[in-house]
N, C-alpha and C positions, 0 to 999 in steps of 0.2 A: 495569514489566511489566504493571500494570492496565491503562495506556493501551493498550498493545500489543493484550492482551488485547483488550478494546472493539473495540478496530478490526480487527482481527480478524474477528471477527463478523458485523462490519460488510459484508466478504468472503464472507460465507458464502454471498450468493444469487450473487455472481460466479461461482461454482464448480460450482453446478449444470447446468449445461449445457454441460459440456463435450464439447469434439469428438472424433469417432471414432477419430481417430488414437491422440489422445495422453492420454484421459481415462482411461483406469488410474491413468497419473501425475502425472494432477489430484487425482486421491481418493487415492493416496498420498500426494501431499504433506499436502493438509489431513489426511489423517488423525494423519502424524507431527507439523504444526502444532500439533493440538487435546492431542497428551501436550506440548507445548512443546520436541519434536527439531527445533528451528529448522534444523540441519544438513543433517539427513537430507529435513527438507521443503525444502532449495534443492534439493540433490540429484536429488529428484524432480521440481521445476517444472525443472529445468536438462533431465533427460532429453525431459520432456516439451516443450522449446522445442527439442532437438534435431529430435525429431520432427515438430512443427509447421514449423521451418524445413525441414527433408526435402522436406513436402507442399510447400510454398509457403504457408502459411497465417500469420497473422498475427493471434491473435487477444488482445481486451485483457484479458481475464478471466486467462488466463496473465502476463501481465506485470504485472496487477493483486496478482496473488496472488505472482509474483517480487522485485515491490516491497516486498508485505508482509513479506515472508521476511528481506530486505534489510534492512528496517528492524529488525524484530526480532534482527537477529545485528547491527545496529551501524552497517551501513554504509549511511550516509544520502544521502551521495553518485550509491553506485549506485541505491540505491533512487527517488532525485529522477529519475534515469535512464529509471526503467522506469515508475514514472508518467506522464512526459511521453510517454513511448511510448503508454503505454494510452489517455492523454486524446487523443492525434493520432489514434489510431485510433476511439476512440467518444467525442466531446466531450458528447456531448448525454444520458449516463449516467448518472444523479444519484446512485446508489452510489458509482461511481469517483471521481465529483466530492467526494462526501463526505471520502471517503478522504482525497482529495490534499489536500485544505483540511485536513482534521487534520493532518497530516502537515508540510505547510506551516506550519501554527502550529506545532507541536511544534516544529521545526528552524530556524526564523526565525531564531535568536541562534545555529547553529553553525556554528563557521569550516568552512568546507571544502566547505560541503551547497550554497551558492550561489552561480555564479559573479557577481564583481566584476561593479557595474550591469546587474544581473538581480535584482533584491529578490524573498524567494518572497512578496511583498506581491499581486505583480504576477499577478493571474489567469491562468491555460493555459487556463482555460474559462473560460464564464460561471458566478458566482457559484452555490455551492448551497445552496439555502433554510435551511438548517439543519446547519452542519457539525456534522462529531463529534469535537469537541475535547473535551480532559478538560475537567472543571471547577476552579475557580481554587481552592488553598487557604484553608481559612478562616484570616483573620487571628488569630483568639482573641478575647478579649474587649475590648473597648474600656479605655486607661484613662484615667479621668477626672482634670482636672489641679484 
């Protein structure tokens, strides 16, 4: 959940400038996000993608933050989903980039997140300067032989 957490965060200027339509239930979601109602914030980005799909709008900040939601209830699959939505839509975002590269490490070793010759090795953008991956556990102490 730390990780989640983190990245998460990480999310939080995506959310700022949300669109007219549908940006109640941008701030709803994150709001139920930040108590950790991972349900209730799909919920919310779900109404709110209704609506943008309504407009015609497409925007990556919502599926950024669909993704997040996704991830955090489990489902890495769908959430691989909605990130590649997001990066097609703004490649050149270095939050979202972040995002997906955490993301991308975190799930590298899980059956099911990537399809067969597609490695999430393989960049959707160009690389970003500084992912936000957790950091590696500490081994413990060394011991001497």
């Amino acid at each position: 959940m730390g990780r989640i957490r983190a990245h998460w965060i990480l999310a939080l200027p995506l959310l700022l400038a949300a669109g007219p339509a549908y940006g109640p239930e941008l701030k709803s979601g994150f709001a139920a996000a930040e108590q950790g109602l991972w349900r209730e914030a799909r919920f919310r980005y779900d109404q709110a993608l209704k609506k943008a799909e309504a407009s015609g709008a497409e925007d990556y900040r919502l599926y950024n933050n669909l993704a997040v939601t996704a991830e955090a209830l489990g489902d890495f699959a769908q959430a691989r989903r909605w990130y590649e939505k997001a990066v097609a839509l703004k490649p050149d975002d270095e939050p979202l980039r972040d995002n997906f590269a955490a993301f991308k490490a975190y799930t590298r070793q899980l059956p099911g997140v990537w399809p067969a010759g597609a490695p999430a090795s393989a960049p959707a953008a160009p690389p970003a300067s500084a992912p936000a991956a957790a950091p590696a556990p500490d081994p413990g102490p060394e011991k001497k032989s």
